[in-house]
One Martini backbone bead per residue (centre of mass of N, CA, C, O) as a GRO file, in nm:
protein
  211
    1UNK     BB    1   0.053   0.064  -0.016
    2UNK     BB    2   0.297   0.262  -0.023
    3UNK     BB    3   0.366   0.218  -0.285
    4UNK     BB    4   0.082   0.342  -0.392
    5UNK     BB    5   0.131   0.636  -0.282
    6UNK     BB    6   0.413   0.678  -0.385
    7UNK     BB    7   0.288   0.695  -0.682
    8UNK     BB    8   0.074   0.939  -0.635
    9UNK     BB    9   0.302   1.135  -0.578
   10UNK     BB   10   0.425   1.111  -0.852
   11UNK     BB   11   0.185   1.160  -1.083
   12UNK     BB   12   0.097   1.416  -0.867
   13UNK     BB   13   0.061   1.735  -0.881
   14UNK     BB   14   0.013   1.807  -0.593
   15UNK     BB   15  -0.292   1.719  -0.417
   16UNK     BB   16  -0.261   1.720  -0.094
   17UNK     BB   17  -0.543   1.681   0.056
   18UNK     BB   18  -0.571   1.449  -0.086
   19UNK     BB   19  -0.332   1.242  -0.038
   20UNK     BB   20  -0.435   1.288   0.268
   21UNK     BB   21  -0.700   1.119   0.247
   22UNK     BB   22  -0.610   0.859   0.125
   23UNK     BB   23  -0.404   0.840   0.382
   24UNK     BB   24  -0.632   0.780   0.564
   25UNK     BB   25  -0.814   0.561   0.442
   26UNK     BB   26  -0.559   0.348   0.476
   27UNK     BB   27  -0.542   0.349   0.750
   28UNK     BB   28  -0.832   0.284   0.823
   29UNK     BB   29  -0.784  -0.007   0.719
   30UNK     BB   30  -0.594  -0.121   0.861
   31UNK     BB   31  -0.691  -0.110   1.144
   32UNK     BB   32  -0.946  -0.296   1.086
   33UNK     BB   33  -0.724  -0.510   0.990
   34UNK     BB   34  -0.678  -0.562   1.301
   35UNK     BB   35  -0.926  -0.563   1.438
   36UNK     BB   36  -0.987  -0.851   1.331
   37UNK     BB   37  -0.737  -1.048   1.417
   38UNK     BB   38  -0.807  -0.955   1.712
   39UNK     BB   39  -1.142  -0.989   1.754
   40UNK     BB   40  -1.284  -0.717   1.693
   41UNK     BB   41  -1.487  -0.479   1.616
   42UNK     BB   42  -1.616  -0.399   1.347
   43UNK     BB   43  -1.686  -0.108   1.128
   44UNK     BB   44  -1.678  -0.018   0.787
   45UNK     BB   45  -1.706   0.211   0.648
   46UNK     BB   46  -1.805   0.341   0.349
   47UNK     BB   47  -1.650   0.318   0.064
   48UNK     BB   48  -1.782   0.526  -0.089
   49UNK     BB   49  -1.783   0.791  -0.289
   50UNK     BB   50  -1.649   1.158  -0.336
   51UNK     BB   51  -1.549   1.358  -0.626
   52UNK     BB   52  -1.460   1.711  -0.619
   53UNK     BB   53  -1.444   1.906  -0.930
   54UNK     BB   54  -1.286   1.955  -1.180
   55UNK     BB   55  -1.150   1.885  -1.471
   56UNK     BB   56  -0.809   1.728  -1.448
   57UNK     BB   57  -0.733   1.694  -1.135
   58UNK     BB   58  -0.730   1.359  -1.097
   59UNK     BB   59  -0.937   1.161  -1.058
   60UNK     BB   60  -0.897   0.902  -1.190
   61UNK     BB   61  -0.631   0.848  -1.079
   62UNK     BB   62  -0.740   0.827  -0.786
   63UNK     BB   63  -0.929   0.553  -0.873
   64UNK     BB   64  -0.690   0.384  -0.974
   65UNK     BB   65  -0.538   0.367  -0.670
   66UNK     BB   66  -0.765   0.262  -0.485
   67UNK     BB   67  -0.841   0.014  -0.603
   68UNK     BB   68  -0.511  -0.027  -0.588
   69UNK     BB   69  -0.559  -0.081  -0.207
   70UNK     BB   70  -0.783  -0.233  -0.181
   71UNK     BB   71  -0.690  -0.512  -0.303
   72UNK     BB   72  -0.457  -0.560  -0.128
   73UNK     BB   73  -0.660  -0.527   0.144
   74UNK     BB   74  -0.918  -0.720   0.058
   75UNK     BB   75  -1.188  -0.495  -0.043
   76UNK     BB   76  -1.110  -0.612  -0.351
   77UNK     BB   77  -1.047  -0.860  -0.594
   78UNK     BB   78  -0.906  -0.639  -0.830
   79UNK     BB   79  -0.946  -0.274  -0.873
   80UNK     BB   80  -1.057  -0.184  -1.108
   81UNK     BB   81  -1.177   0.101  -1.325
   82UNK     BB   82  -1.499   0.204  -1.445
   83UNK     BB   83  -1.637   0.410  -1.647
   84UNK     BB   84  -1.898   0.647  -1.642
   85UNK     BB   85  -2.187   0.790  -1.797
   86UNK     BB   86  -2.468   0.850  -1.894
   87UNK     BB   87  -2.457   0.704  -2.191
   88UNK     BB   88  -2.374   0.415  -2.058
   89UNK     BB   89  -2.663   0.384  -1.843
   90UNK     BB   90  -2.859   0.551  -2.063
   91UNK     BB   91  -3.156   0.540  -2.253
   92UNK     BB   92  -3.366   0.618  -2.474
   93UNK     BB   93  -3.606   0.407  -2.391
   94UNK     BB   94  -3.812   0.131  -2.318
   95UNK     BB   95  -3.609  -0.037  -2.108
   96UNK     BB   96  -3.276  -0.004  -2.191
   97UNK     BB   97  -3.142   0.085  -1.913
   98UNK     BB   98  -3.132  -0.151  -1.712
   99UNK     BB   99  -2.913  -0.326  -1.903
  100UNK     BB  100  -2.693  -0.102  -1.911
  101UNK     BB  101  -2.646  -0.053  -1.629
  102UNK     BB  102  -2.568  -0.392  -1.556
  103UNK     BB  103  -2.327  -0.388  -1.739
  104UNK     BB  104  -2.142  -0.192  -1.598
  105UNK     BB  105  -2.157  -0.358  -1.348
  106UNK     BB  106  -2.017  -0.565  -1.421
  107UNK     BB  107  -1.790  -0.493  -1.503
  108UNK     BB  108  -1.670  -0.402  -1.236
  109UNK     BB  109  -1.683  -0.591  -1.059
  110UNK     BB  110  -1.432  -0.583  -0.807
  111UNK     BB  111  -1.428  -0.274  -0.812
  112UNK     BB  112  -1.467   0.038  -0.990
  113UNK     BB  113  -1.717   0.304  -0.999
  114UNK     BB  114  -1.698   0.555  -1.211
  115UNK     BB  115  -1.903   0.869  -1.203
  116UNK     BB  116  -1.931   1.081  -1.444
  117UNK     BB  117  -2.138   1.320  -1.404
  118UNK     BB  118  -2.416   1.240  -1.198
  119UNK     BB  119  -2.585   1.421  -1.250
  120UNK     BB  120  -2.686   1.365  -1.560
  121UNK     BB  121  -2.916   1.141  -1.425
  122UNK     BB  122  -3.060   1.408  -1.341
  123UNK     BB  123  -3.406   1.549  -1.417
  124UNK     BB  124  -3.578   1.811  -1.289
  125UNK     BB  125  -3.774   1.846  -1.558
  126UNK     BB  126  -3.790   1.528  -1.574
  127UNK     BB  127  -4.012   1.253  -1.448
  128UNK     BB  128  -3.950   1.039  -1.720
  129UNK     BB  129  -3.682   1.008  -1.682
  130UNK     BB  130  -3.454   0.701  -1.760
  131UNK     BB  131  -3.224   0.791  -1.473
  132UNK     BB  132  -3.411   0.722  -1.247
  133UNK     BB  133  -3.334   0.393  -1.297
  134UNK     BB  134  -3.088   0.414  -1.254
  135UNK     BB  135  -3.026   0.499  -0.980
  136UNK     BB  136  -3.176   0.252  -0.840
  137UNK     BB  137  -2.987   0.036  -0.915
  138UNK     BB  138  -2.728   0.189  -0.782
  139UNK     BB  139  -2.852   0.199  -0.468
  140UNK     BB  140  -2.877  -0.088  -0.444
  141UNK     BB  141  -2.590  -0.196  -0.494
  142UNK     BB  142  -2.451  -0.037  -0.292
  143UNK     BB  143  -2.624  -0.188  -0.036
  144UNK     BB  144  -2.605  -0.502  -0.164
  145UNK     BB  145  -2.249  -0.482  -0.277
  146UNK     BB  146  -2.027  -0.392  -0.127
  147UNK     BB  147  -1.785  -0.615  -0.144
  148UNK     BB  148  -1.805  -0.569  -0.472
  149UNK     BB  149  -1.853  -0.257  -0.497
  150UNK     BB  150  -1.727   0.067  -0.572
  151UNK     BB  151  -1.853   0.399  -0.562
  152UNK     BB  152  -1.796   0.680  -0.769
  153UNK     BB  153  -1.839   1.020  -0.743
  154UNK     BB  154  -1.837   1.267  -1.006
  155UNK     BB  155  -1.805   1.633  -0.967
  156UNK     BB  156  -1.921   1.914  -0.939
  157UNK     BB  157  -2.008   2.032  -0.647
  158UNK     BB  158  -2.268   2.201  -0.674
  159UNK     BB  159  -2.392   1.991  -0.824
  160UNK     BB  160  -2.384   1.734  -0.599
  161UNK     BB  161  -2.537   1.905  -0.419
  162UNK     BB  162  -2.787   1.882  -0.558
  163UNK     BB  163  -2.850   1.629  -0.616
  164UNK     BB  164  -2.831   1.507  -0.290
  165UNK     BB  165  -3.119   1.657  -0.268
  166UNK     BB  166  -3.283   1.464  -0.448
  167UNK     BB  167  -3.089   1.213  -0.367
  168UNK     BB  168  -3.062   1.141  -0.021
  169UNK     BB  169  -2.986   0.793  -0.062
  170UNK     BB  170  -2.676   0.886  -0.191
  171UNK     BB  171  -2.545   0.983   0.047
  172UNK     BB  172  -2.541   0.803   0.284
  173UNK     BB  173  -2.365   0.598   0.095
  174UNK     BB  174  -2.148   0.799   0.144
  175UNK     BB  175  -1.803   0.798   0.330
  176UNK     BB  176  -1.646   0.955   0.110
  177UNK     BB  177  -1.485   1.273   0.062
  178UNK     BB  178  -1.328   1.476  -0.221
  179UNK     BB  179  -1.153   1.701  -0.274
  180UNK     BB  180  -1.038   1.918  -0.533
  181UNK     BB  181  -0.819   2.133  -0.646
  182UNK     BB  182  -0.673   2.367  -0.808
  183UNK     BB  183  -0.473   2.467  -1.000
  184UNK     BB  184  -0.181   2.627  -0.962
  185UNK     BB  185   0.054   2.791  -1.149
  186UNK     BB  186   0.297   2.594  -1.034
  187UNK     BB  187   0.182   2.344  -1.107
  188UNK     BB  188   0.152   2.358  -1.366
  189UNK     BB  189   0.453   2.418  -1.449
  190UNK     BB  190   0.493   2.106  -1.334
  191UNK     BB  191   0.330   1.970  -1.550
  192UNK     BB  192   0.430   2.055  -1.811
  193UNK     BB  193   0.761   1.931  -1.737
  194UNK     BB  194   0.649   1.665  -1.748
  195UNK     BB  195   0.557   1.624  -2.051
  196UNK     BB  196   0.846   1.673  -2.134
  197UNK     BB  197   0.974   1.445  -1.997
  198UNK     BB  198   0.794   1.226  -2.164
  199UNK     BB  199   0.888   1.364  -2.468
  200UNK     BB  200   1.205   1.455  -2.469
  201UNK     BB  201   1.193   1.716  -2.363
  202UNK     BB  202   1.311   2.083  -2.304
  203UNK     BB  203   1.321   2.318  -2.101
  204UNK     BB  204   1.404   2.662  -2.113
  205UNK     BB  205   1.497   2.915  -1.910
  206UNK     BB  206   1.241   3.111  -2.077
  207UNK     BB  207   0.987   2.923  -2.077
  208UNK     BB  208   0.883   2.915  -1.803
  209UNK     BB  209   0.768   3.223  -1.781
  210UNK     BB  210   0.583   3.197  -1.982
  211UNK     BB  211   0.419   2.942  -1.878
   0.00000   0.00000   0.00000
């Protein structure tokens, strides 16, 4: 586990906070699994989690990196991590939805769902809209699938705050908040210095304060 944080490490230029929430949530894992195996009672909160920030932010690799340590810990089987849209999820038609939302959800078990502007599932304008039907899938197997799917939501903040406000039963089911902040101009010029690294290109020392 500490390999792989010491890799997100490395991945991401700055996300203080959210790193530090990562080990946060690694540690609490960890003694849980300690209190187990010497026969305390324990109850891990829900590994369910809420992603927020801009995009770009890097949720993705941090969703990434979690599965790979829930995994480790075995608290998921596999820990890969399927992405998913409201497009991959809702149909078009009447019946469409449910076999959609349920083969993204196949798809995942054992790993993590996460689930790219969760808000999109829900129309507050229409209510035969056909993400209602997602999302009842998604808060069931949420519920009833713990020990086998991980779900992340991921979105602007103000919008999830939305979202959960329509949604009061997808808040209770999740356990970790975790904010992304937006970059900070020297830590892009880190991220810029890391893409030229990438690509075995020399940044000059005039190019910087361009950047």
């Amino acid at each position: 586990v500490t390999e792989i944080l010491e890799q997100l490490d490395h991945d991401l230029v700055g996300l203080i906070p959210v790193k530090k929430r990562v080990r946060e949530i690694a540690a609490l894992l960890v003694l849980d699994k300690m209190r187990r195996k010497l026969g305390f009672d324990t109850s891990v909160p829900s590994l369910h989690m809420c992603f927020t920030g801009a995009p770009g932010t890097g949720k993705t690799t941090v969703a990434v990196r979690m599965g790979q340590i829930l995994a480790r810990m075995g608290y998921c089987r596999q820990g890969h991590v399927v992405v998913a849209t409201r497009d991959d999820l809702v149909g078009q038609y009447v019946g469409h939805t449910a076999p959609k939302t349920k083969e993204v959800i196949k798809r995942a078990m054992g790993g993590v769902l996460l689930v790219d502007e969760a808000y999109y599932l829900y129309n507050a304008a229409n209510d035969r809209d056909y993400g209602q039907e997602s999302i009842e899938i998604l808060l069931n197997v949420m519920e009833n699938n713990k020990e086998d799917l991980i779900v992340v939501l991921a979105g602007y903040q103000d919008k999830m705050e939305r979202f959960y406000s329509y949604i009061p039963g997808m808040e209770s089911r999740i356990g970790n908040h975790i904010e992304f902040p937006n970059y900070e101009a020297d830590e892009l010029v880190e991220i810029g210095k890391v893409m030229c690294r990438e690509l075995e290109y020399h940044l000059g020392p005039d190019a910087e304060p361009a950047l």
